[in-house]
C-alpha positions as CSV (number, residue, x, y, z in Angstrom):
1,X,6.1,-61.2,13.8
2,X,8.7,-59.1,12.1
3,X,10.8,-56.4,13.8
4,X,10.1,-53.4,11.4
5,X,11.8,-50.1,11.5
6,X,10.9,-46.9,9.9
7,X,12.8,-45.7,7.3
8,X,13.1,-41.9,8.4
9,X,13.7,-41.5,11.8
10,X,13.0,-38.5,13.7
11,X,10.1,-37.5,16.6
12,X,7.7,-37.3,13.7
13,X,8.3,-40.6,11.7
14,X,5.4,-42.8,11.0
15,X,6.0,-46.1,12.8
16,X,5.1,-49.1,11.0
17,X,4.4,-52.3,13.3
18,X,6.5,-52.7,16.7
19,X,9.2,-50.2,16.0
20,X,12.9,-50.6,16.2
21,X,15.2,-47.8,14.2
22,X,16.6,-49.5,11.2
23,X,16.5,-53.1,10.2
24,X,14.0,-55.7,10.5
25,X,13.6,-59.6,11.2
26,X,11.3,-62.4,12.2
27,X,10.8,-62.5,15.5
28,X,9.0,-64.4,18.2
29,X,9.4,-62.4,21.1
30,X,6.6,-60.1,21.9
31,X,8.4,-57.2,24.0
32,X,11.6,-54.5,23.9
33,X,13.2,-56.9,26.2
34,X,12.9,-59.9,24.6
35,X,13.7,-58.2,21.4
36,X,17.0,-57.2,23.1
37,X,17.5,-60.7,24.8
38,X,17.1,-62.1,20.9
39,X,19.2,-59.8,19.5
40,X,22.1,-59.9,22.2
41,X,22.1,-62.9,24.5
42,X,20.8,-65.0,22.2
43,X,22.9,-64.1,19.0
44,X,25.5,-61.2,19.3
45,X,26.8,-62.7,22.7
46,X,27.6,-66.0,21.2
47,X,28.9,-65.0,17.3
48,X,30.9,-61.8,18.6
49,X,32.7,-64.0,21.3
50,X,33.0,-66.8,19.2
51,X,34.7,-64.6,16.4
52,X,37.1,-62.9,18.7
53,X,38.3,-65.7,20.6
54,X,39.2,-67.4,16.9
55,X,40.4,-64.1,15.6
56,X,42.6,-63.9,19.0
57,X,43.9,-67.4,18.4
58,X,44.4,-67.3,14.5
59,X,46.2,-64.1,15.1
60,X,48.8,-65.6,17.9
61,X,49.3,-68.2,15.2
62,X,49.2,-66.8,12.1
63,X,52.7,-67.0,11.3
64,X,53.1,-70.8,12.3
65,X,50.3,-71.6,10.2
66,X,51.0,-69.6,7.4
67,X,54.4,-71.3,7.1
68,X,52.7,-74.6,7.6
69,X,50.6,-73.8,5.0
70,X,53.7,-73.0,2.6
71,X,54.9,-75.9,3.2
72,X,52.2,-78.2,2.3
73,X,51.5,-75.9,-1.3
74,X,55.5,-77.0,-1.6
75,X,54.8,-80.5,-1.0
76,X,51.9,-80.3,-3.2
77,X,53.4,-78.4,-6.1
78,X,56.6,-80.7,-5.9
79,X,53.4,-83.5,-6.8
80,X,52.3,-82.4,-9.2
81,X,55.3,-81.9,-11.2
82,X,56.0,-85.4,-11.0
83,X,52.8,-86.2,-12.3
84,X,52.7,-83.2,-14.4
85,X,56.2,-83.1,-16.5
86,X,54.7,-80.0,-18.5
87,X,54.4,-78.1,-14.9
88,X,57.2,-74.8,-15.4
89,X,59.6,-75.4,-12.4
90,X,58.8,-71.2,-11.6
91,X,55.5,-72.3,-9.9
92,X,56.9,-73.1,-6.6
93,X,57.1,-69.5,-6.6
94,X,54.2,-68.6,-8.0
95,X,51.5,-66.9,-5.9
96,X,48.9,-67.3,-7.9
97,X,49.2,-71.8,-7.3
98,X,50.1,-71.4,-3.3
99,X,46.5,-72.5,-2.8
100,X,47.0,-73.6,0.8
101,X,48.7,-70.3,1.8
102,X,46.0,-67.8,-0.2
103,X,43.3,-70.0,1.3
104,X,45.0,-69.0,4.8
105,X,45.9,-65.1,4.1
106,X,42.1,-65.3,3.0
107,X,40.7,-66.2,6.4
108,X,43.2,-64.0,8.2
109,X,41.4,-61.2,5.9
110,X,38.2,-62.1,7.0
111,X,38.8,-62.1,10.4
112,X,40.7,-58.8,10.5
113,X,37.8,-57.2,8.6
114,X,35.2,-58.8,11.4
115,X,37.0,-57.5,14.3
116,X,37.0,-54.4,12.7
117,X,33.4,-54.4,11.6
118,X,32.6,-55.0,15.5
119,X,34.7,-53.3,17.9
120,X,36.4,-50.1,15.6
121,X,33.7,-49.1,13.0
122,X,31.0,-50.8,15.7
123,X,31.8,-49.9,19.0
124,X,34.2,-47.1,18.2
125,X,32.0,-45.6,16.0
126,X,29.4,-45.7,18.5
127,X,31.4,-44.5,21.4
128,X,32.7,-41.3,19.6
129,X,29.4,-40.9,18.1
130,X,27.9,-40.6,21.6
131,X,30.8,-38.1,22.9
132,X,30.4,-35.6,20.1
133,X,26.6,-35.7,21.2
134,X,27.4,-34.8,25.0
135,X,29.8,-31.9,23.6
136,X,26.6,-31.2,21.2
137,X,24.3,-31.1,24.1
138,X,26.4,-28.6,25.9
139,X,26.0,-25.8,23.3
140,X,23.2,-26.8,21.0
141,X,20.3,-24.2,21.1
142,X,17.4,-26.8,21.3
143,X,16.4,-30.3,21.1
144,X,15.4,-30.1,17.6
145,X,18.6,-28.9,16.5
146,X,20.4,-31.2,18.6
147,X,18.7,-34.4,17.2
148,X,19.0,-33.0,13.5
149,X,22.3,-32.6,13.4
150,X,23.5,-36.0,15.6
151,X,21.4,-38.1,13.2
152,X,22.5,-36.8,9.9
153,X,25.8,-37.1,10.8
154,X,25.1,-40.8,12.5
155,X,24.0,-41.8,9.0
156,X,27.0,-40.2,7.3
157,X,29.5,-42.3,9.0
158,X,27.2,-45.2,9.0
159,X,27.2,-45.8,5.4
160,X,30.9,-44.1,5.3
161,X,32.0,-47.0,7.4
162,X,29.9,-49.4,5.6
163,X,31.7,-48.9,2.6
164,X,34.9,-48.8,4.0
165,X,34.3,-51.9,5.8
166,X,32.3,-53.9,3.5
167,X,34.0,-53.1,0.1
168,X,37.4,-52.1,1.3
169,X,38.3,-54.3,4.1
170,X,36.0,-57.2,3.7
171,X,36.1,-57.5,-0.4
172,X,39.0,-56.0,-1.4
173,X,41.6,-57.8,0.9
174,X,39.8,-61.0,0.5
175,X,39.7,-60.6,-3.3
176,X,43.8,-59.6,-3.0
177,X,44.1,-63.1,-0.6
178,X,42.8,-65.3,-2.9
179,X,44.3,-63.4,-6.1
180,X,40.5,-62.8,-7.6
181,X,40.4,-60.8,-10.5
182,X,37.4,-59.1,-11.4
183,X,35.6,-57.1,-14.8
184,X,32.5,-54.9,-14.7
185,X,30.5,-54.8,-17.5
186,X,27.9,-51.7,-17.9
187,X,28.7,-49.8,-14.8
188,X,28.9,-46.9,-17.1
189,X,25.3,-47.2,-17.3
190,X,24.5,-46.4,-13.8
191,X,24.1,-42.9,-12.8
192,X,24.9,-41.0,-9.5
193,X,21.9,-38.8,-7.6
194,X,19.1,-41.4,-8.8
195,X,17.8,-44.3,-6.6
196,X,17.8,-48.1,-8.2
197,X,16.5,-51.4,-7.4
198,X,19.2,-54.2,-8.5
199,X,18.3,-57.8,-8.5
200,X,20.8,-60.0,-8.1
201,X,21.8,-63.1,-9.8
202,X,22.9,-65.6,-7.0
203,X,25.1,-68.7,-7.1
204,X,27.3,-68.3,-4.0
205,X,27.6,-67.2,-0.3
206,X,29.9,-64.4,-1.8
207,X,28.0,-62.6,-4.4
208,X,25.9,-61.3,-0.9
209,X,28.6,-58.8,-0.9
210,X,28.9,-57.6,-4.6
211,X,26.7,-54.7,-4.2
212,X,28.6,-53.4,-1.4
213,X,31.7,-53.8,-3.6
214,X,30.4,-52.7,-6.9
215,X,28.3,-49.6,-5.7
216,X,28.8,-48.5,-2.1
217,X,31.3,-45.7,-2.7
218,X,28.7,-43.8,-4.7
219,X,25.6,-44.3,-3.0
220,X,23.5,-45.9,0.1
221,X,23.2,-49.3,0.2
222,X,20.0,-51.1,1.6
223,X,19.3,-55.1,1.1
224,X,16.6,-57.7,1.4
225,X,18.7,-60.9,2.5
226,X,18.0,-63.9,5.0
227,X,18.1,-63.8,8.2
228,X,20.5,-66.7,9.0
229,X,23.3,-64.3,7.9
230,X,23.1,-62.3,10.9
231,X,25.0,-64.5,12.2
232,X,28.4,-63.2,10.8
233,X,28.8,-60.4,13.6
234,X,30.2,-57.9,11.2
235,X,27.2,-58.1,9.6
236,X,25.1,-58.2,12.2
237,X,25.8,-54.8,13.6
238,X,27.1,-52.6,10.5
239,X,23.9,-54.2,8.5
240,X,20.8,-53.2,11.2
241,X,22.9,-49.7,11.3
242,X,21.1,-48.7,8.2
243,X,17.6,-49.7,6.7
244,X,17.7,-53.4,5.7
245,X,15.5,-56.7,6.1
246,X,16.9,-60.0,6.9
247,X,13.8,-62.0,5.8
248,X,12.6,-65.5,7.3
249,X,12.4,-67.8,3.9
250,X,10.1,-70.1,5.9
251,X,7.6,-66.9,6.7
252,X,4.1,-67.7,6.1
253,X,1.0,-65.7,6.1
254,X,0.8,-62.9,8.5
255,X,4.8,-63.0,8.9
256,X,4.5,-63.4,5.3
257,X,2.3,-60.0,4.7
258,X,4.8,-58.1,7.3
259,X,7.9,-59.1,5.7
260,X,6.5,-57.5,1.9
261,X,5.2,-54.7,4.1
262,X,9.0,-54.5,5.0
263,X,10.5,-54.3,2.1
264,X,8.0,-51.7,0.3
265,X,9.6,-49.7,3.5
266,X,12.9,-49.9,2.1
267,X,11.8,-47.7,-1.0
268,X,8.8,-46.0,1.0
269,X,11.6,-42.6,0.8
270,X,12.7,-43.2,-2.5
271,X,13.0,-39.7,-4.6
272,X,13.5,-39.1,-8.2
273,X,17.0,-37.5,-6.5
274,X,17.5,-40.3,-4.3
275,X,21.5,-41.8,-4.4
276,X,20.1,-45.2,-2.9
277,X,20.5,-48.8,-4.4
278,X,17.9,-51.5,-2.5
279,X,19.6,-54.9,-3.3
280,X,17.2,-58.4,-3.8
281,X,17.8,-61.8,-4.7
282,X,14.8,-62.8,-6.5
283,X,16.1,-66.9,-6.9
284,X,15.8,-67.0,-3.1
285,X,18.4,-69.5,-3.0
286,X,21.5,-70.5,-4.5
287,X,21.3,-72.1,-7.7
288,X,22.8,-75.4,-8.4
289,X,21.9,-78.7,-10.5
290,X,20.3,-80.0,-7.3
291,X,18.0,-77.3,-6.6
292,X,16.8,-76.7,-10.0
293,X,15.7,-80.2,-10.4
294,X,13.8,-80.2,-7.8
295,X,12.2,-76.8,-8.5
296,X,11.5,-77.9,-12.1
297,X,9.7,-81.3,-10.4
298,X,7.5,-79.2,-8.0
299,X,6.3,-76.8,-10.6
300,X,5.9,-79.8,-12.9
301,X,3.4,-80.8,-10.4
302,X,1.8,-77.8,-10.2
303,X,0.5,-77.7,-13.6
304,X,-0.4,-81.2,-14.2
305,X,-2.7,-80.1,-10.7
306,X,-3.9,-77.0,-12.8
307,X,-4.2,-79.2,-16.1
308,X,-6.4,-81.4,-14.3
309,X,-8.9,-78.9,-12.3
310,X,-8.9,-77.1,-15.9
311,X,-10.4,-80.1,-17.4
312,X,-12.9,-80.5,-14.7
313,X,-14.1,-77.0,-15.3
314,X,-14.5,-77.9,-18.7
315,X,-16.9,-81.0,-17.7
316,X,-19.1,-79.6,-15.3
317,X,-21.8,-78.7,-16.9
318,X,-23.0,-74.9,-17.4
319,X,-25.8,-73.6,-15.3
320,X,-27.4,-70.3,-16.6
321,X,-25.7,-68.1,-19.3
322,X,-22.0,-67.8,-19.4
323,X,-20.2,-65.0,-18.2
324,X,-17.0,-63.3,-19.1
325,X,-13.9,-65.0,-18.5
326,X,-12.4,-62.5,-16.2
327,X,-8.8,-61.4,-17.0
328,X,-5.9,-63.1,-15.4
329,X,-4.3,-61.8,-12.2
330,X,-1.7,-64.2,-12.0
331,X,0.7,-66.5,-14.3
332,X,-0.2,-70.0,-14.6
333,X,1.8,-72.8,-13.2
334,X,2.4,-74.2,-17.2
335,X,4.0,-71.1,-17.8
336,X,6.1,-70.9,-14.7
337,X,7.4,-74.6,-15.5
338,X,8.6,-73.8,-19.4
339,X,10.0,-70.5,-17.8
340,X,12.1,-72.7,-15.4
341,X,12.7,-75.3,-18.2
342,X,14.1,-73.0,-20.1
343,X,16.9,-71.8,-17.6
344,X,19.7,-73.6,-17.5
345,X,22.2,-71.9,-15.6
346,X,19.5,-69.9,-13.3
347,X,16.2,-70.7,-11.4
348,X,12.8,-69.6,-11.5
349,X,13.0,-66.2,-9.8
350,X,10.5,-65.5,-6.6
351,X,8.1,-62.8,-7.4
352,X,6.7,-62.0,-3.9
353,X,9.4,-59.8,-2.9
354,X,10.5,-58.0,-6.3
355,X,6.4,-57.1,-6.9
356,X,6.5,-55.3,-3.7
357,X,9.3,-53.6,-4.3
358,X,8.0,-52.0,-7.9
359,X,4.6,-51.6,-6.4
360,X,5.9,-49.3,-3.9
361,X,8.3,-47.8,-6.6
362,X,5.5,-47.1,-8.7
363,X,3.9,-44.8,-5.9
364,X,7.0,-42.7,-4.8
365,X,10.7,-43.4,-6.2
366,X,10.2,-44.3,-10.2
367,X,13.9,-45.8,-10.0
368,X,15.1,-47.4,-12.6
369,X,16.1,-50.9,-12.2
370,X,19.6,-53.3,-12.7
371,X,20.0,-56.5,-13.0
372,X,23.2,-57.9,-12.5
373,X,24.3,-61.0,-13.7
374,X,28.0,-62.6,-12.8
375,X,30.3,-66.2,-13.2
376,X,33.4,-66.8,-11.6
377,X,31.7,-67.3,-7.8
378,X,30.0,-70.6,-8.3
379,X,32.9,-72.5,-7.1
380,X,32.1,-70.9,-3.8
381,X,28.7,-72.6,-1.9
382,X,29.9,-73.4,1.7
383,X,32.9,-72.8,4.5
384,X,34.7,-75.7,2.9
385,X,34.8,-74.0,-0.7
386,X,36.6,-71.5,0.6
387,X,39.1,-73.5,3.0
388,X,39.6,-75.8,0.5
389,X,41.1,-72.9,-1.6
390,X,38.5,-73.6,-4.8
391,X,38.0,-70.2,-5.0
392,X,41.6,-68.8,-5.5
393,X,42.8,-67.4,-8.6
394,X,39.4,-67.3,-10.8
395,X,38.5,-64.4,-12.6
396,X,34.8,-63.2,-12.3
397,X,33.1,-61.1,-14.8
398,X,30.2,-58.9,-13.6
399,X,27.5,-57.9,-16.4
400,X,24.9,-55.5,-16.0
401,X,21.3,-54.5,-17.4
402,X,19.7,-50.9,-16.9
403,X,16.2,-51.0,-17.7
404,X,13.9,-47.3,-17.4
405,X,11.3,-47.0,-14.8
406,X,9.0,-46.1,-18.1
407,X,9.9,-50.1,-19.8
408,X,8.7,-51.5,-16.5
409,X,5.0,-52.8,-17.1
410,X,2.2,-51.5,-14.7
411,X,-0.1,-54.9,-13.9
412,X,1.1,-57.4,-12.1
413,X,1.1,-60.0,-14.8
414,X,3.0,-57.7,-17.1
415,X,5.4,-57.1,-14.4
416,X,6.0,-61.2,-13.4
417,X,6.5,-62.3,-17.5
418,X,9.0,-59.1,-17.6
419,X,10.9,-60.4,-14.7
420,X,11.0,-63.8,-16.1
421,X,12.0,-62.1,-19.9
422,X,14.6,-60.3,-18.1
423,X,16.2,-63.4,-16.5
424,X,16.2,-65.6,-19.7
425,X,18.7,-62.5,-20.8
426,X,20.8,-63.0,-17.6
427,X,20.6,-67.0,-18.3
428,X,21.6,-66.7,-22.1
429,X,24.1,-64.7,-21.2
430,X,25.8,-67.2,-18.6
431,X,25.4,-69.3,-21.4
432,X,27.9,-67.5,-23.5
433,X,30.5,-67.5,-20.1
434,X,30.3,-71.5,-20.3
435,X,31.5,-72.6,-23.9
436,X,31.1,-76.5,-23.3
437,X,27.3,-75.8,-22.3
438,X,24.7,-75.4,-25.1
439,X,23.7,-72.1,-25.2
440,X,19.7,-71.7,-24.4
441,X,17.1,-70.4,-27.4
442,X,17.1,-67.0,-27.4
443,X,13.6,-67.1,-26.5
444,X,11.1,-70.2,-25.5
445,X,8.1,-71.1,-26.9
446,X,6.3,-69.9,-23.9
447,X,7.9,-66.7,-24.1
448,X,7.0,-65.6,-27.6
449,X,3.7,-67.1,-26.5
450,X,3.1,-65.0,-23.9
451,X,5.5,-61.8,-24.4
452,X,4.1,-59.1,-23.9
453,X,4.8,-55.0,-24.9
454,X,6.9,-53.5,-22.1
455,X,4.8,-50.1,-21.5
């Protein structure tokens, strides 16, 4: 059962499933309270004490660790210049190589932007929110009014400390820790007053936080990630401020059909003047060697399964006078397996979720969509990537891909084979970031097989 919220609030708002204001998630529980037990007792109690007493400690410490951790870069740079005669004698006081010490300024970031997500831009937020509203009530003329005027300004600041939070405090000290540098390529593209839906390229824990980074000063931000990462208790309570869906990735069936229902809400207000950006990940996953092996071997076995009922058709015998073939409604698993063949530094993308969105899009919004592809985070899969400093001083490039509402095809068929054109782009294009891999053919036998006209 998912947790679904409606996207306009307000006395008159259509409700959609068992109601809770923004943000929406699996969820076994059945009433208010055990929604609330969930979301609190079970999960907010835990991670947001957890954090703080970590925060508390790391902060008593801080500067008997961070010289500790000076001292072991100067061990190791000392090293590797025996090892390495060619090593300049300036690095030992050179930021950029204090790997140890970034690694630890890092962490010290991310815990200071936590505590801020949760108890100033959280609770503080919250508490002066709910003050101006019982000086409000005082004076206000009627309810109507009164509610009006509290909301709109409760989504002002939401989003106002979202960015500030999430791309200031979170990104941009983290990025200064480590000593990331970063390039944009085709944010001149992307105009203001216009509502988007980006799909995301994703290879690391940290590209979660790219949108928020690359586009939260100039509009709303809504995303479609998993639900695990609620977990992080800055997220937890800026993200279900503000309309977003933290999908199960195990959902089946009904949960399955309420989750797509979901994330049609997200763009369910979208207006050709809408300054909103709904953010998806269409891999699902993270993509590495690993994974796509195994994704290439289960669709593999998908078509040799569809090969085989195929030629069983063919030998049953016909009974009566044939009929029309009817028109397919869906890609076949051959195709879907020299799609994936084909990508070498990407996987397959998930269609469920990205069909929905343009479905809905199609009915209301029209918005344009980006894709955004980006190399530099890769390095970065778990916690020990980042303690073990793999991240610091790496420069990611950003590249992005603006495509009209009007070259977005209208069947569903049309739309899958453009998702899957559009990512060979993205994956030829990675190609060109990694010189010592062979760069992909511009375009797979399948592909010119079955490319179709975008409308």
């Amino acid at each position: 059962m998912v947790w679904l919220f409606t996207v306009k609030g307000g006395p008159d708002a259509t409700v959609v499933g068992t109601a809770h204001p923004y943000g929406g998630y699996n969820t076994h529980a059945r009433t208010d309270w055990g929604k609330w037990c969930e979301k609190w007792l079970k999960r907010r109690v835990i991670a947001i004490t957890l954090y703080t007493l970590v925060a508390i400690v790391a902060f008593t410490l801080s500067p008997v660790l961070l010289l500790g951790l000076y001292i072991a870069d100067l061990i190791r740079i000392k090293r590797l210049k025996k090892e390495n005669e060619h090593v300049d004698r300036d690095v030992l006081t050179a930021g950029s190589h204090l790997t140890y010490t970034r690694t630890g300024l890092f962490f010290l970031s991310y815990l200071f932007a936590e505590m801020c997500g949760v108890w100033v831009f959280g609770l503080g937020d919250y508490l002066l929110h709910n003050a101006l509203w019982l000086v409000q009530y005082a004076f206000a003329k009627d309810a109507q009014t009164l509610h009006n005027t509290t909301q709109d300004r409760w989504l002002r600041w939401v989003y106002t400390a979202q960015y500030w939070w999430g791309a200031r405090l979170l990104c941009n000290q983290c990025f200064l820790a480590l000593g990331l540098e970063y390039t944009l390529d085709g944010k001149e593209e992307i105009e203001q007053d216009r509502p988007y839906i980006l799909l995301m390229r994703h290879s690391s824990t940290a590209d979660v936080l790219m949108p928020q980074f690359m586009f939260s000063e100039a509009f709303r931000m809504r995303y479609v990630v998993k639900k695990e990462i609620l977990w992080d208790p800055g997220l937890d309570v800026m993200g279900n401020r503000s309309p977003n869906l933290f999908l199960s990735r195990s959902a089946r069936d009904a949960d399955m059909d309420a989750e797509l229902q979901s994330m049609k809400n997200l763009v369910a207000d979208y207006t050709p003047q809408s300054n909103i950006i709904t953010s998806i990940w269409p891999e699902g996953t993270r993509f590495d060697a690993k994974k796509r092996r195994q994704i290439l071997e289960r669709l593999e076995s998908n078509a040799e399964k569809e090969r085989n009922t195929a030629a069983a058709e063919r030998e049953r015998p016909v009974v009566g006078k044939g009929k029309e073939k009817a028109q397919d409604v869906t890609v076949s698993a051959e195709e879907m397996y020299q799609r994936a063949q084909a990508l070498q530094h990407t996987l397959l993308p998930r269609t469920g979720g990205v069909l929905a969105l343009l479905e809905e899009n199609e009915a209301k919004g029209h918005a344009d969509v980006i894709i955004c592809g980006h190399v530099g985070l890769e390095k970065l899969a778990n916690f020990w990537d980042f303690a073990s400093g793999k991240l610091g001083h790496v420069t990611v490039h950003v590249k992005l891909w603006r495509i009209p509402y009007a070259d977005i095809p209208k069947d569903t068929v049309g739309r899958t084979r453009w998702l899957y054109d559009n990512w060979q782009i993205v994956d030829n294009w990675l190609a060109t970031q990694h010189p010592s891999t062979p760069q992909p053919q511009q375009q797979s036998q399948s592909q010119s097989k079955h490319k179709t006209k975008t409308q």
